[in-house]
N, CA, C and O atoms as a GROMACS GRO file, in nm:
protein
  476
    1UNK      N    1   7.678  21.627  -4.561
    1UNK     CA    2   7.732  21.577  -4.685
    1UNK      C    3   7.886  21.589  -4.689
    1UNK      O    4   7.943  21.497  -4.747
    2UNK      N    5   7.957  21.680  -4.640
    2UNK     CA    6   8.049  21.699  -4.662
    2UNK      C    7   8.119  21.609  -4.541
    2UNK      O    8   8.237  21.577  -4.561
    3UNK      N    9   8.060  21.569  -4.422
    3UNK     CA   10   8.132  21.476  -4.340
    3UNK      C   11   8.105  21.383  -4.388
    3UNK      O   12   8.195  21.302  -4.366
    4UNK      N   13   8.012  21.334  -4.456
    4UNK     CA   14   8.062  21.170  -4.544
    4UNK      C   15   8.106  21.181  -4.671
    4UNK      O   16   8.071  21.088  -4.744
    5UNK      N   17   8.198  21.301  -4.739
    5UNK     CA   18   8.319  21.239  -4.851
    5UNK      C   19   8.433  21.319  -4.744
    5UNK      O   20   8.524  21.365  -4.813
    6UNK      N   21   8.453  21.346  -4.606
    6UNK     CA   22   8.584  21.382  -4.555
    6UNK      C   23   8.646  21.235  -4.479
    6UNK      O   24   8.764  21.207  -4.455
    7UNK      N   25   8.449  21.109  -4.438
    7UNK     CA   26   8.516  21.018  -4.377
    7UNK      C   27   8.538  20.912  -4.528
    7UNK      O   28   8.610  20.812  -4.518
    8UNK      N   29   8.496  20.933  -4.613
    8UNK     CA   30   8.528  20.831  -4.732
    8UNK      C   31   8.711  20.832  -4.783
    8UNK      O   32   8.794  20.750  -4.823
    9UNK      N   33   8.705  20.979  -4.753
    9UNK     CA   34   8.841  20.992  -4.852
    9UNK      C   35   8.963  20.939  -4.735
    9UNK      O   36   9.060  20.876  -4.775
   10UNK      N   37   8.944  20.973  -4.589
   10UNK     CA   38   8.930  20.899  -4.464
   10UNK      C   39   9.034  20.781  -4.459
   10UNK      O   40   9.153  20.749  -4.453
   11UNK      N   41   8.872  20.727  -4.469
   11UNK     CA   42   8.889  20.545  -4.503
   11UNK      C   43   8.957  20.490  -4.600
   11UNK      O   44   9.019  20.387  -4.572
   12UNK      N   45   8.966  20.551  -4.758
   12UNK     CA   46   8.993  20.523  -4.876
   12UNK      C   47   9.178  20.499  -4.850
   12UNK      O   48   9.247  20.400  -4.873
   13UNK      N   49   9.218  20.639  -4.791
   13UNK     CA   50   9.370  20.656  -4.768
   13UNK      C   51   9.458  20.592  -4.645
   13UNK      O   52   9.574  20.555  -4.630
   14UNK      N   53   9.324  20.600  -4.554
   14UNK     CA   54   9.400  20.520  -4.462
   14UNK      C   55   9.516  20.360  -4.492
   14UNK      O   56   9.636  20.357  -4.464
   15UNK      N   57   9.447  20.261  -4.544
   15UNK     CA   58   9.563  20.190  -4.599
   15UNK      C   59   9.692  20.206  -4.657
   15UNK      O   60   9.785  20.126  -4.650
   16UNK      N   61   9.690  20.321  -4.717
   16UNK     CA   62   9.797  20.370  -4.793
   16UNK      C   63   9.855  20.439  -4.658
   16UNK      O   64   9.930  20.355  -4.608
   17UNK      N   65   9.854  20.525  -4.600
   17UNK     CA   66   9.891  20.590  -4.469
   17UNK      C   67   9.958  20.445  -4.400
   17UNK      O   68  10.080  20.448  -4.384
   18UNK      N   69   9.888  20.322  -4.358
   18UNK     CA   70   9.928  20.213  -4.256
   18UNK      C   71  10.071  20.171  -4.330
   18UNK      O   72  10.185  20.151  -4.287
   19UNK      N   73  10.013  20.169  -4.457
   19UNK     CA   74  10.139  20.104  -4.518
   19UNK      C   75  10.279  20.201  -4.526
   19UNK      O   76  10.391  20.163  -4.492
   20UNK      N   77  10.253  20.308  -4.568
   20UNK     CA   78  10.355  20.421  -4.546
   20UNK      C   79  10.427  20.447  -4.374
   20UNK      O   80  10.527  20.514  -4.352
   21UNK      N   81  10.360  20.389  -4.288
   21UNK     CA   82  10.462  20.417  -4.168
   21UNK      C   83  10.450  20.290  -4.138
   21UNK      O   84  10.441  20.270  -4.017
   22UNK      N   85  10.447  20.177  -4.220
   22UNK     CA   86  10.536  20.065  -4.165
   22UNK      C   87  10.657  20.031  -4.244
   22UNK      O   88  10.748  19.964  -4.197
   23UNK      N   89  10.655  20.092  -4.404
   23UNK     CA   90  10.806  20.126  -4.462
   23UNK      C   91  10.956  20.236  -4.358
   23UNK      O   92  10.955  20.347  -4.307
   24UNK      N   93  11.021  20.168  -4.366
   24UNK     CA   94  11.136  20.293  -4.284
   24UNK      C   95  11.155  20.381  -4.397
   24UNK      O   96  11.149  20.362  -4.518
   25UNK      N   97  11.182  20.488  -4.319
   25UNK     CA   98  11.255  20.606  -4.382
   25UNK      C   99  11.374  20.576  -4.424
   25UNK      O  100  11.458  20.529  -4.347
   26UNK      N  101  11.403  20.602  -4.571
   26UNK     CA  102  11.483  20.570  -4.658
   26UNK      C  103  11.568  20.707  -4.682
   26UNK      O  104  11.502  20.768  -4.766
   27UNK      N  105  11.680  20.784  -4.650
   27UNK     CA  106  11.727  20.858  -4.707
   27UNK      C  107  11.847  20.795  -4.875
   27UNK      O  108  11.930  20.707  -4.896
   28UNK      N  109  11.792  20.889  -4.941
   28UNK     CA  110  11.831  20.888  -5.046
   28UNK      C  111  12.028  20.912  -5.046
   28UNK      O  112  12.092  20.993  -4.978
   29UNK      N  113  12.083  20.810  -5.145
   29UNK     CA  114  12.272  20.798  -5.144
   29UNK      C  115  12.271  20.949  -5.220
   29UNK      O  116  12.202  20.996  -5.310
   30UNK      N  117  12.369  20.994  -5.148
   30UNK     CA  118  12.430  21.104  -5.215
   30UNK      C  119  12.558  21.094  -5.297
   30UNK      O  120  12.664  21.046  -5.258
   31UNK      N  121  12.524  21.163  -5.451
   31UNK     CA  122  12.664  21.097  -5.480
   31UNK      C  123  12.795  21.166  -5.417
   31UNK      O  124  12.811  21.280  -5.375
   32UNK      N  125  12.868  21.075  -5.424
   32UNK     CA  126  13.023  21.145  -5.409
   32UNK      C  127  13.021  21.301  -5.477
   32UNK      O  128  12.953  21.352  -5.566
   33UNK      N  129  13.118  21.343  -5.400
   33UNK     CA  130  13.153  21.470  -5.440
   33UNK      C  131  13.302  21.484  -5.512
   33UNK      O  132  13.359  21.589  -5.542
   34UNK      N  133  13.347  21.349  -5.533
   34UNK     CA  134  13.472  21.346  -5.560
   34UNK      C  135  13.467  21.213  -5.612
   34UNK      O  136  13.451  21.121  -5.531
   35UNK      N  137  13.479  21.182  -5.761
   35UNK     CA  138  13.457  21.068  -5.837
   35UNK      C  139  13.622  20.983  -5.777
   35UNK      O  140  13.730  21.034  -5.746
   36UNK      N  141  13.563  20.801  -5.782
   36UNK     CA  142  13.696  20.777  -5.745
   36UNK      C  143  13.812  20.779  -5.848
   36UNK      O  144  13.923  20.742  -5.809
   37UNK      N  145  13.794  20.823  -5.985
   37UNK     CA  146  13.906  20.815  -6.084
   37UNK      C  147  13.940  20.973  -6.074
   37UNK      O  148  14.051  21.002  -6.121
   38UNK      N  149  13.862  21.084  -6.021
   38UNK     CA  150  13.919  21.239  -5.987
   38UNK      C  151  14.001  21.196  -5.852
   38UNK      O  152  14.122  21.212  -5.861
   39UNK      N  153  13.938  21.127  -5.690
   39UNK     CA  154  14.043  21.111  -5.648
   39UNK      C  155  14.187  21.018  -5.698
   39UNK      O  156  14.287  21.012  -5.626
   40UNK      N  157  14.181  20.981  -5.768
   40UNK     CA  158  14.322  20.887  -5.806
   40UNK      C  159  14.401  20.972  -5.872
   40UNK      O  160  14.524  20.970  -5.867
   41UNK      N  161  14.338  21.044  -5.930
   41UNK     CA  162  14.412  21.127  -5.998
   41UNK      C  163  14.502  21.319  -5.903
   41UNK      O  164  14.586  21.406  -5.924
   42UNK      N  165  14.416  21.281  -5.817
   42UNK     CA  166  14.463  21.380  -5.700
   42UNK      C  167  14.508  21.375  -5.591
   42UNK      O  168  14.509  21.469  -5.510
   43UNK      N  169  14.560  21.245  -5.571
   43UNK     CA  170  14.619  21.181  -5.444
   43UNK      C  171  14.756  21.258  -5.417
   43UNK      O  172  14.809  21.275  -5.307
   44UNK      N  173  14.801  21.303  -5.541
   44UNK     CA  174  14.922  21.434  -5.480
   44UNK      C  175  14.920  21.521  -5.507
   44UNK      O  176  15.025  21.583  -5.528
   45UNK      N  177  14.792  21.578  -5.523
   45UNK     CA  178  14.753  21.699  -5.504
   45UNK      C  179  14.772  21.775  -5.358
   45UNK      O  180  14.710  21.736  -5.259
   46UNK      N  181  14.851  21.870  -5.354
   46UNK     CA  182  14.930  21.932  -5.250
   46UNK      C  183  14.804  22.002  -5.169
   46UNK      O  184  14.819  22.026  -5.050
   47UNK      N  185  14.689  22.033  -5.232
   47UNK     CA  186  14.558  22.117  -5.202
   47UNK      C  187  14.460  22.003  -5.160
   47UNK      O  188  14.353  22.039  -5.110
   48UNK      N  189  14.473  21.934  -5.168
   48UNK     CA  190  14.379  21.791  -5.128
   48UNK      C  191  14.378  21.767  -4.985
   48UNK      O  192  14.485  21.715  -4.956
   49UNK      N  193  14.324  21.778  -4.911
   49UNK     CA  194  14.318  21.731  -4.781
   49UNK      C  195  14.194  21.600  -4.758
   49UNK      O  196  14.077  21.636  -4.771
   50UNK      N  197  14.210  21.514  -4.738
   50UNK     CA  198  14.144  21.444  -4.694
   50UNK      C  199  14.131  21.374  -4.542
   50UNK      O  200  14.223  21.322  -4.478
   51UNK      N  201  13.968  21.392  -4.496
   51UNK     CA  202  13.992  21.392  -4.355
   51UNK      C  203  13.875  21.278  -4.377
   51UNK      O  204  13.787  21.262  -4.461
   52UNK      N  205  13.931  21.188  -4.228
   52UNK     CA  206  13.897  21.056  -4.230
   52UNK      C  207  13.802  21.048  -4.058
   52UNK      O  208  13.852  21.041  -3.945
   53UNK      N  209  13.654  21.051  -4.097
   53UNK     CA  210  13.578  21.101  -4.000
   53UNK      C  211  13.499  20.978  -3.916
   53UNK      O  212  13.392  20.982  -3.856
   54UNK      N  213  13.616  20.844  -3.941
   54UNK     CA  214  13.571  20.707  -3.874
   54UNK      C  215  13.612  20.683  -3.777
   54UNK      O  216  13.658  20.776  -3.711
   55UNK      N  217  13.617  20.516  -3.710
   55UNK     CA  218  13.671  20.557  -3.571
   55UNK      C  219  13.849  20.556  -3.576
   55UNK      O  220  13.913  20.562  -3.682
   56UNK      N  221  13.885  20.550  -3.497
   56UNK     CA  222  14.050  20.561  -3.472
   56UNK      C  223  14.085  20.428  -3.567
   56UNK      O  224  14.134  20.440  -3.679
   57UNK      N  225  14.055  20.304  -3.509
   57UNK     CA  226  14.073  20.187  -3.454
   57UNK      C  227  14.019  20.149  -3.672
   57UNK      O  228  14.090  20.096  -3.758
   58UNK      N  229  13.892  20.198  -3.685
   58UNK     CA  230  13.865  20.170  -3.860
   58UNK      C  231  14.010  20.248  -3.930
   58UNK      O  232  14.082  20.188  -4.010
   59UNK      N  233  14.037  20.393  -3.882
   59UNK     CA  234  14.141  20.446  -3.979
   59UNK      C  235  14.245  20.386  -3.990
   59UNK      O  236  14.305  20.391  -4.097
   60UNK      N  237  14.308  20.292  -3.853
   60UNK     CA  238  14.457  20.225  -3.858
   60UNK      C  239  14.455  20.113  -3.897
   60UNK      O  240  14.555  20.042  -3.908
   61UNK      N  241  14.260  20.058  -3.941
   61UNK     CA  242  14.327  19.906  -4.059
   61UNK      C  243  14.303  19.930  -4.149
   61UNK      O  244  14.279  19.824  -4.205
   62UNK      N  245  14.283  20.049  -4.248
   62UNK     CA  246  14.306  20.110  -4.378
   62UNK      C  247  14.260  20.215  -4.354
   62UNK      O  248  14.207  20.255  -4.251
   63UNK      N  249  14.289  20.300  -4.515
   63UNK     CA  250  14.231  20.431  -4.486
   63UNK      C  251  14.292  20.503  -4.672
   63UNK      O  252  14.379  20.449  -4.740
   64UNK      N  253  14.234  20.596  -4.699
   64UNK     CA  254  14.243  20.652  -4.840
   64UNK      C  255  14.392  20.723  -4.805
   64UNK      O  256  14.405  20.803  -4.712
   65UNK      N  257  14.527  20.673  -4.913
   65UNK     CA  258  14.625  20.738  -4.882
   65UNK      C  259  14.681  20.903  -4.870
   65UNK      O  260  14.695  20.998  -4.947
   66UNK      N  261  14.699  20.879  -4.756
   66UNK     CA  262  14.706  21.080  -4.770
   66UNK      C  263  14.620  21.133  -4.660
   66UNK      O  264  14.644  21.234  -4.594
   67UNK      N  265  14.489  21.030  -4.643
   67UNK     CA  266  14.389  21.084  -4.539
   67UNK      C  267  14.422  21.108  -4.399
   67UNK      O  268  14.486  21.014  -4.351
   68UNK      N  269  14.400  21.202  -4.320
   68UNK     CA  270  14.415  21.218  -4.185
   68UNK      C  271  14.309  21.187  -4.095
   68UNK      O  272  14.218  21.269  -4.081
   69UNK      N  273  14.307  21.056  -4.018
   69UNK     CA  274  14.207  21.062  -3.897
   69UNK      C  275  14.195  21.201  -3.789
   69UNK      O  276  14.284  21.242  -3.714
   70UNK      N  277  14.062  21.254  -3.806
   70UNK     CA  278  13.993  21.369  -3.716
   70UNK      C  279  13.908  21.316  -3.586
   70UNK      O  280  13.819  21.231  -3.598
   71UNK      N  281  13.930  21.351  -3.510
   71UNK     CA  282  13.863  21.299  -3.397
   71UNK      C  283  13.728  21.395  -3.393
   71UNK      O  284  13.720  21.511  -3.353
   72UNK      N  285  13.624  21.310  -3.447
   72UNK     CA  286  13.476  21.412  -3.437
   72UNK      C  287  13.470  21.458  -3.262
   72UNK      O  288  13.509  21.571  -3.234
   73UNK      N  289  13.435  21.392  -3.182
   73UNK     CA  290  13.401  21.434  -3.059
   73UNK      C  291  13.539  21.532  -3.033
   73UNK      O  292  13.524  21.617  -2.945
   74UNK      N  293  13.618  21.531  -3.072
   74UNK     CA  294  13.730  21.656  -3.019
   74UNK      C  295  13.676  21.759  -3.098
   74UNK      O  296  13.686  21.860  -3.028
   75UNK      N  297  13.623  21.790  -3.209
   75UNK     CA  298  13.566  21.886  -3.319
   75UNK      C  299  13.455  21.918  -3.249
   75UNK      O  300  13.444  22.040  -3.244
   76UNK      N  301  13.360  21.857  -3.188
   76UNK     CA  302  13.194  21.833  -3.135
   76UNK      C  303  13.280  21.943  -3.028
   76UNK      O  304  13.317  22.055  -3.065
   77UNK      N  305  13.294  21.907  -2.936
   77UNK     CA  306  13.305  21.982  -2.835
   77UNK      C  307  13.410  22.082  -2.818
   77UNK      O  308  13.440  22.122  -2.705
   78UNK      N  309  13.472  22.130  -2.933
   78UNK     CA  310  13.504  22.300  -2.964
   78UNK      C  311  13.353  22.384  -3.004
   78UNK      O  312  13.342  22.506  -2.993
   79UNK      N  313  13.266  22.314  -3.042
   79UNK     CA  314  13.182  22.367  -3.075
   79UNK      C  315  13.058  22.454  -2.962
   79UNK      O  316  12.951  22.500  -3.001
   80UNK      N  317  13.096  22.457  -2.850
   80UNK     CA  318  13.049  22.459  -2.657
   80UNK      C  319  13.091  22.652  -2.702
   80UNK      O  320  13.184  22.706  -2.761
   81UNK      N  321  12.976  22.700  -2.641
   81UNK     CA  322  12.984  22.849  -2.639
   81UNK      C  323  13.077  22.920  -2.580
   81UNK      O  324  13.090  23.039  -2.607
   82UNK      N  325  13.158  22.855  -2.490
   82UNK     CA  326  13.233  22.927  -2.453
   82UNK      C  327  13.398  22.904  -2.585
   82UNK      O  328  13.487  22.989  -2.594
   83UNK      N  329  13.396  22.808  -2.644
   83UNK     CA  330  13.516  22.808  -2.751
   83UNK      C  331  13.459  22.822  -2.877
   83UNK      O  332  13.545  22.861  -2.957
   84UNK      N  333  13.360  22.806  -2.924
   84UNK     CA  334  13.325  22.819  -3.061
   84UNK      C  335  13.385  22.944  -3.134
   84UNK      O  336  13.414  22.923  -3.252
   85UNK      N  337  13.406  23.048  -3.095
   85UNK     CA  338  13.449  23.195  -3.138
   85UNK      C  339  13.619  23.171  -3.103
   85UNK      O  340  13.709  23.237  -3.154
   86UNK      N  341  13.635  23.072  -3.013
   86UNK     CA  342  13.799  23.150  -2.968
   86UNK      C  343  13.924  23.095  -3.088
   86UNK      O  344  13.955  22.976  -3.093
   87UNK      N  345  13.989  23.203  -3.183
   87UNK     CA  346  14.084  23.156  -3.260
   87UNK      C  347  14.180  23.064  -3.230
   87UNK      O  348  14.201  22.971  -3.309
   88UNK      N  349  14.248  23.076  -3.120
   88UNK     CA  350  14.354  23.003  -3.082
   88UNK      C  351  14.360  22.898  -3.032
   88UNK      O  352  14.467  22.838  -3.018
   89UNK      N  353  14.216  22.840  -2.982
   89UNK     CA  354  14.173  22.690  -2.964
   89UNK      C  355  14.103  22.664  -3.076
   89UNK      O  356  14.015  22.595  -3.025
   90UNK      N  357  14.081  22.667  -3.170
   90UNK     CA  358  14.035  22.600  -3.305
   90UNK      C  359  14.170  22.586  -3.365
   90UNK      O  360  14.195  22.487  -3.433
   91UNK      N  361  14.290  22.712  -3.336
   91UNK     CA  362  14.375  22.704  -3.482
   91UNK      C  363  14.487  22.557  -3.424
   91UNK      O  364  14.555  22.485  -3.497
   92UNK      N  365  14.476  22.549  -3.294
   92UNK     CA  366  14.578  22.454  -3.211
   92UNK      C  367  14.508  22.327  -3.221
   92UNK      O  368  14.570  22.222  -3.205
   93UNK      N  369  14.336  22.331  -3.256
   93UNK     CA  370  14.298  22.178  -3.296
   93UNK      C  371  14.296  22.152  -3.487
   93UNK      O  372  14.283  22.050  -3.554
   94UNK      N  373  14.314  22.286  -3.522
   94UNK     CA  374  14.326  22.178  -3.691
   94UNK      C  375  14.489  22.196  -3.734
   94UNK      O  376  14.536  22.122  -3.821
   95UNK      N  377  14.556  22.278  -3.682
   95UNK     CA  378  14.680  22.264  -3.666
   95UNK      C  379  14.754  22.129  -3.708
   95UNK      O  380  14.865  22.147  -3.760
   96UNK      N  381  14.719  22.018  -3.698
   96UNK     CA  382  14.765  21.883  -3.739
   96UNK      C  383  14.673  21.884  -3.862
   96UNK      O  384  14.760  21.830  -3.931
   97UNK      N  385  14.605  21.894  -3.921
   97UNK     CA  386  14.527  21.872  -4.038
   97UNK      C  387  14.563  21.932  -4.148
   97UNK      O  388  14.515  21.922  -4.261
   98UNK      N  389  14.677  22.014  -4.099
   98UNK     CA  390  14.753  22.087  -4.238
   98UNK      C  391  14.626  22.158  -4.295
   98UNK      O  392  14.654  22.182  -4.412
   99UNK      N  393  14.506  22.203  -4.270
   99UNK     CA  394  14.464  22.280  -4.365
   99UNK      C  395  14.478  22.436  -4.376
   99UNK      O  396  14.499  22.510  -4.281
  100UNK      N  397  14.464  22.472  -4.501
  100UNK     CA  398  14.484  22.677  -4.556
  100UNK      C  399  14.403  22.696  -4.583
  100UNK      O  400  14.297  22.647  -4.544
  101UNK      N  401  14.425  22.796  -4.683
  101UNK     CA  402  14.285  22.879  -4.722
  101UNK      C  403  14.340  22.815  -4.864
  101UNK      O  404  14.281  22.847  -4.967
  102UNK      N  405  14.416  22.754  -4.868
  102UNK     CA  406  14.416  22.721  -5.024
  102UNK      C  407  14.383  22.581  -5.050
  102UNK      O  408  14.372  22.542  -5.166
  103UNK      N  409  14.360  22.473  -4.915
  103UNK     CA  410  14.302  22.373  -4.912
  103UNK      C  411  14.177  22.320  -4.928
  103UNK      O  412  14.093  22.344  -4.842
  104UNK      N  413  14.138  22.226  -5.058
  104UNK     CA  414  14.027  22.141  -5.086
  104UNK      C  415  14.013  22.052  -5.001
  104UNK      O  416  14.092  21.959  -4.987
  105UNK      N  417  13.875  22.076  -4.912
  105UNK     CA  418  13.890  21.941  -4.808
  105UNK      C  419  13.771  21.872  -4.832
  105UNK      O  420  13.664  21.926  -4.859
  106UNK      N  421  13.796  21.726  -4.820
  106UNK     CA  422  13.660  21.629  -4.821
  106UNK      C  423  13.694  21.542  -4.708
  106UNK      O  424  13.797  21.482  -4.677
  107UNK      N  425  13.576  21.553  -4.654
  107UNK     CA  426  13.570  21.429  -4.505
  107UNK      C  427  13.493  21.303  -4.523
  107UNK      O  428  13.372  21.316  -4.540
  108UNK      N  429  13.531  21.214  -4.523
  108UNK     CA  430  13.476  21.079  -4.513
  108UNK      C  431  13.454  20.989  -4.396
  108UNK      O  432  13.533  20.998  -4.302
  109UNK      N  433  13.337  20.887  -4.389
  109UNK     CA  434  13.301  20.778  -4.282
  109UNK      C  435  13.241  20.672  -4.349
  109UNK      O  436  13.205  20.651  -4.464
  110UNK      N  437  13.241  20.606  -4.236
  110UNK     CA  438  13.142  20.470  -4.264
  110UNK      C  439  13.014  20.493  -4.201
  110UNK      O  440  13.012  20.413  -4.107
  111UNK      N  441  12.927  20.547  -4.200
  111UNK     CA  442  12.831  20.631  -4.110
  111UNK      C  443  12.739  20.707  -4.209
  111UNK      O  444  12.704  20.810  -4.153
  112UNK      N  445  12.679  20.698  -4.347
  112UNK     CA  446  12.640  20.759  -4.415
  112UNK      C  447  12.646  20.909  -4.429
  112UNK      O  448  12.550  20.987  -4.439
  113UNK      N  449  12.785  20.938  -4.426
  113UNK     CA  450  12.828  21.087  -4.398
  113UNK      C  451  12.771  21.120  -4.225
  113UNK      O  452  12.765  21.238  -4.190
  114UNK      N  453  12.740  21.030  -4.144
  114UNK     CA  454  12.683  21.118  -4.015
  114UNK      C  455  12.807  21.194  -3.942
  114UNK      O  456  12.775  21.295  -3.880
  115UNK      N  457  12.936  21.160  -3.941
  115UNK     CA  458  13.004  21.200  -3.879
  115UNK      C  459  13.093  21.268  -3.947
  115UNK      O  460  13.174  21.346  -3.897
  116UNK      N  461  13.078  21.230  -4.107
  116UNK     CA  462  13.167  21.360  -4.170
  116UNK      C  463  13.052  21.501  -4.183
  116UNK      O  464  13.075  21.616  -4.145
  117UNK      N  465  12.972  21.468  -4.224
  117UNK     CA  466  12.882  21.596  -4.217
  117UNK      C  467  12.923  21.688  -4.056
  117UNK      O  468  12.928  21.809  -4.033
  118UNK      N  469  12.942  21.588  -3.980
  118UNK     CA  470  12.978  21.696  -3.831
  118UNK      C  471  13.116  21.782  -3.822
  118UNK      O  472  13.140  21.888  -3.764
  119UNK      N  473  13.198  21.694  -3.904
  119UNK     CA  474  13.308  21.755  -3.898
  119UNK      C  475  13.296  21.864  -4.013
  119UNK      O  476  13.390  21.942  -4.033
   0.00000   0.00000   0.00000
């Protein structure tokens, strides 16, 4: 008895199952973390860092004023066990990024955050 309501319920769901892995996986938009009338209003904000986590070639035909292109794969691969810990090769790669300890930083892409989330 109990193997014919385990193959009913089975059968019943299976359609729903076929149909569920022929939809793609949808990740859900995250909102901004930084409304665009808060950034306008903080574009000279001295604590603002904005890092620009697209390719080279996207940052030099526009880009949010103020933003600094980061080279992810130069970031990716400080991350290798033998440099991940070492101060003086991290401080010589953000060294151009102007950031402190008193710096607000937000990283941006065209990549659904994939490559700012890395940085």
């Amino acid at each position: 008895m109990n193997m014919f309501r385990l193959m009913t319920v089975l059968t019943l769901a299976l359609p729903a199952l076929a149909r569920a892995a022929e939809e793609p996986a949808r990740r859900p938009e995250a909102p901004p973390l930084l409304s665009h009338d808060e950034l306008q209003r903080r574009l000279n904000d001295p604590h603002l860092r904005l890092l620009d986590a697209r390719s080279r070639a996207n940052y030099e035909k526009g880009h949010i004023p103020g933003a600094l292109w980061v080279d992810v794969q130069e970031l990716q691969a400080l991350t290798r066990p033998e440099t991940l810990s070492d101060k003086d090769t991290w401080a010589r790669a953000l060294a151009p990024l102007a950031i402190d300890e008193t710096s607000e930083v937000y990283v941006y892409d065209d990549d659904r955050q994939h490559n700012a989330g890395r940085v």
